[in-house]
N, C-alpha and C positions, 0 to 999 in steps of 0.2 A: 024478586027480579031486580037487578041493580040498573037503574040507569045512569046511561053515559053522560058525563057534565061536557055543554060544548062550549068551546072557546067560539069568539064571533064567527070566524071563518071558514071551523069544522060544518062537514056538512054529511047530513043523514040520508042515506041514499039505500038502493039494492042491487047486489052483485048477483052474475049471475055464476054459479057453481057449476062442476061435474056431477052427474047421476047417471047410471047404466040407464039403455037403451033396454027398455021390457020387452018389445019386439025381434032384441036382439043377443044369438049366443057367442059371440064372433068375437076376438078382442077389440078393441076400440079401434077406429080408424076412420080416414078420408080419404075419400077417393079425390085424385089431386083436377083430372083432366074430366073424363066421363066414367061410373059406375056403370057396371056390367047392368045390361037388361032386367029388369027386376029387381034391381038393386039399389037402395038408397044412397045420395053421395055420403052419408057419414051415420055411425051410431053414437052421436053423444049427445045423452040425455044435456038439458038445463034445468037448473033447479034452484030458483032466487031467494035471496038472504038478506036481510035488513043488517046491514053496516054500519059504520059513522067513519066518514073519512078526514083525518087529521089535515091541519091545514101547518107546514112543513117551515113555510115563511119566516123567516129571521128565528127559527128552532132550529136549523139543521144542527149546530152543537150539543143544545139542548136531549137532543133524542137521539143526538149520534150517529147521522146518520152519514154513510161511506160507501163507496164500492165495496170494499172489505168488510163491513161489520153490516151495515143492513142490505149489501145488495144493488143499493142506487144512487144518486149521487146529482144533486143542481148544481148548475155551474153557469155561469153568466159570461157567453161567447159571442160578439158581433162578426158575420159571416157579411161578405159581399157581397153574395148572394142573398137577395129579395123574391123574388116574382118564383124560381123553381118550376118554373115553364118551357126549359129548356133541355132536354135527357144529357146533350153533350155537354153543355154548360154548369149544370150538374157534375158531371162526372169528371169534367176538367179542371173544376175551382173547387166546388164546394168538397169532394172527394179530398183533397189534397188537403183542406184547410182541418177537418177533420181530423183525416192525421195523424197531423199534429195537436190537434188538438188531446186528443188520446195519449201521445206521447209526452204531453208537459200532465196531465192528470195520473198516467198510472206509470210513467216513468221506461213505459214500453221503448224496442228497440225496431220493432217492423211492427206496421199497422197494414190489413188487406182488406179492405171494405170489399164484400162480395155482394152485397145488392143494397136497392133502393126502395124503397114503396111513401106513396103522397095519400094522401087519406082526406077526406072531405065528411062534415057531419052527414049527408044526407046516404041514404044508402048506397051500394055500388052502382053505378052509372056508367055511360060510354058518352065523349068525348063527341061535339062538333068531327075533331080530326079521328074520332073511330077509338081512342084509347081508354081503355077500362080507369074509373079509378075505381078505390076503395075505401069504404068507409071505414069508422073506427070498429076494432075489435070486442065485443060488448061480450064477451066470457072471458074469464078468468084462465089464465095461461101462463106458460115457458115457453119462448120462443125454440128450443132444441131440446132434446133430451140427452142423457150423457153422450149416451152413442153416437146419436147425429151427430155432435157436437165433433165428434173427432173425427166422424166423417168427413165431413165438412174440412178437414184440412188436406183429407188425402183429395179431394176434392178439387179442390181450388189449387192447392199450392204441390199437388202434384211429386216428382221426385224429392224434393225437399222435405215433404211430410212426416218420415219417421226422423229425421233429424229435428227439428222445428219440434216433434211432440215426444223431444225428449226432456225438453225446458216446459216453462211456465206459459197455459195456453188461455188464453179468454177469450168469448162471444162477449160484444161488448153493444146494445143497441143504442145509438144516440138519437134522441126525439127532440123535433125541435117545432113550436108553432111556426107559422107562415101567415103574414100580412098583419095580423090583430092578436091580440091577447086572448088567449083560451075562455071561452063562457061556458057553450054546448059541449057535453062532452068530453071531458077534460081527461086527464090520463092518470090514474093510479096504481101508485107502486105498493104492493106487501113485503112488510122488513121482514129478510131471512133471518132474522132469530127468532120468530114468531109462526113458526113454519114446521109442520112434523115430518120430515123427511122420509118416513116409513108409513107414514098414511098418509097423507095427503096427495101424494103425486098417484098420474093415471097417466102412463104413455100411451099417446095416440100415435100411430103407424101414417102417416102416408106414403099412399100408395101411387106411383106414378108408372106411367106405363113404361119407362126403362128398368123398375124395378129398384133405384136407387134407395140405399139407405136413408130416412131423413125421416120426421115426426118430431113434437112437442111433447111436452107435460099439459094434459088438463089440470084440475086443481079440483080436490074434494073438501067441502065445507068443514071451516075451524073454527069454533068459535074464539078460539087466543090470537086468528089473525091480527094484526095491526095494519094500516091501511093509512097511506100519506099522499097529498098529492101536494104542487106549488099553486097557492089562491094566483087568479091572472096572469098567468104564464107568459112571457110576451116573447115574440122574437128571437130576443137577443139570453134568451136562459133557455139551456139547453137540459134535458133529464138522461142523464148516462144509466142505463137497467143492465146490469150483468145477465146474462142467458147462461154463461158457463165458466167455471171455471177449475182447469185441474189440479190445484191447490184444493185440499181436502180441508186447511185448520180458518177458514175464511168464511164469506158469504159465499157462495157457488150460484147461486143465481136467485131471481126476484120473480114473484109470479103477480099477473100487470093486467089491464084492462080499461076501457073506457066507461067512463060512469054518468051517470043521469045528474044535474047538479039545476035542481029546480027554483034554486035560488039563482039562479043566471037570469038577467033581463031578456026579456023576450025578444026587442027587438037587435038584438046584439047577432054581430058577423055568425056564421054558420065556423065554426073549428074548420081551420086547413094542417094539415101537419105532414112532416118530413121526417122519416125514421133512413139510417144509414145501422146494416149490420154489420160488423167487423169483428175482423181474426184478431187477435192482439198479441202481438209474443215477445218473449222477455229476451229472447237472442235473435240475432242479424236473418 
């Protein structure tokens, strides 16, 4: 058995994987709202794997890493947005700063962020003011799967969609902490060169009661994964993860997750974070 040499800041953790549901002969899915009477909201199995998660910090050259070649991408961006306690203020500034910020990274010509989600370590909870949040995502995933993915333009942007998905199309997630530097929890990316695109993916269907098209890739265990995150993430460093991308000779997307990092101080902030999805397209 070979073990892994760690550099200080690598850290030895367990992800958790896809495994079918024994209970279950149905293809994989979630029920998005409520599951039918007798029915579980989802069949996907989990099934945990001892990792080691690279620590990415002043390597990015080193190991290469890019939207284009692994999939992900740190980028060091001061928003004027703080607190993200506001949905409009939200959606009025930091939406817009975004953007652009997309636009000086991938060179893009229109950016459409379609949603928001804020995320707390503790599990999902409801608000003093009634509002769900959510916690981090603790399996291994793709936020879209092909399909969705181009769903998702006829979606959003509507009559312009077959024009628009005749050029260059990308889901593009940008993650950012809130208030303190990452301890609990932290977020990791798998380099898409590391990745076997004919086994390892598992589309999961959601199911919503309009019947729209949409669903994720779960992820079945590799051991050639490679697995990066940024040590103390703060603020002002953003993790751009591709979900998709119609360009076939590139990374197409990163499969991502939050991870257990038990070398974090105990008595350190709980993880807050802000993820923005977005359309990305290479024409007007």
């Amino acid at each position: 058995m070979t073990v892994a040499v760690l550099v200080p800041h690598d850290v030895p953790t367990v992800l958790n994987y896809y495994v079918p549901d024994p209970e279950s002969d149905e293809p994989p899915h979630i029920y998005i709202i409520d599951a039918p009477a007798g029915k579980k909201r989802d069949n996907i199995g989990r099934e945990p794997h001892d990792v080691v998660i690279h620590d990415a910090r002043g390597k990015e050259k080193e190991y290469d890493l890019s939207l284009d070649t692994s999939g992900f991408q740190f980028v060091k961006h001061v928003s004027q947005e703080k607190e993200f306690d506001d949905d409009e203020r939200v959606k009025n500034v930091y939406y817009k700063e975004v953007e652009e910020l997309l636009k000086k990274e991938t060179g893009a010509k229109r950016v459409f962020v379609f949603d928001h989600t804020l995320r707390r370590t503790e599990p999902d909870f409801v608000s003093p003011e009634g509002k769900v949040i959510r916690g981090p995502a603790e399996a291994v995933h793709v936020d879209q799967t092909y399909e969705a993915s181009v769903a998702r333009v006829h979606r959003h942007l509507g009559d312009e969609a077959e024009r628009l998905l005749k050029g260059r199309v990308r889901i593009i997630n940008v993650w950012r902490p809130i208030h303190n530097p990452v301890a609990h929890r932290p977020l990791t990316v798998s380099d898409w060169r590391t990745v076997d695109k004919e086994h390892d993916l598992v589309p999961v269907r959601f199911i919503f009661p309009d019947q729209r098209l949409a669903g994720v890739y779960s992820v079945r265990y590799n051991a050639n994964h490679k697995w990066y995150y940024l040590s103390d993430q703060t603020p002002d460093e953003v993790t751009l993860i591709k979900c998709y991308d119609s360009e076939v000779d590139r990374a197409r997307f990163t499969p991502h997750t939050a991870f257990l990092d038990k070398t974090s101080p105990k008595d350190a902030p709980y993880r807050e974070s802000i993820e923005l999805r977005c359309l990305v397209f290479d024409t007007e």
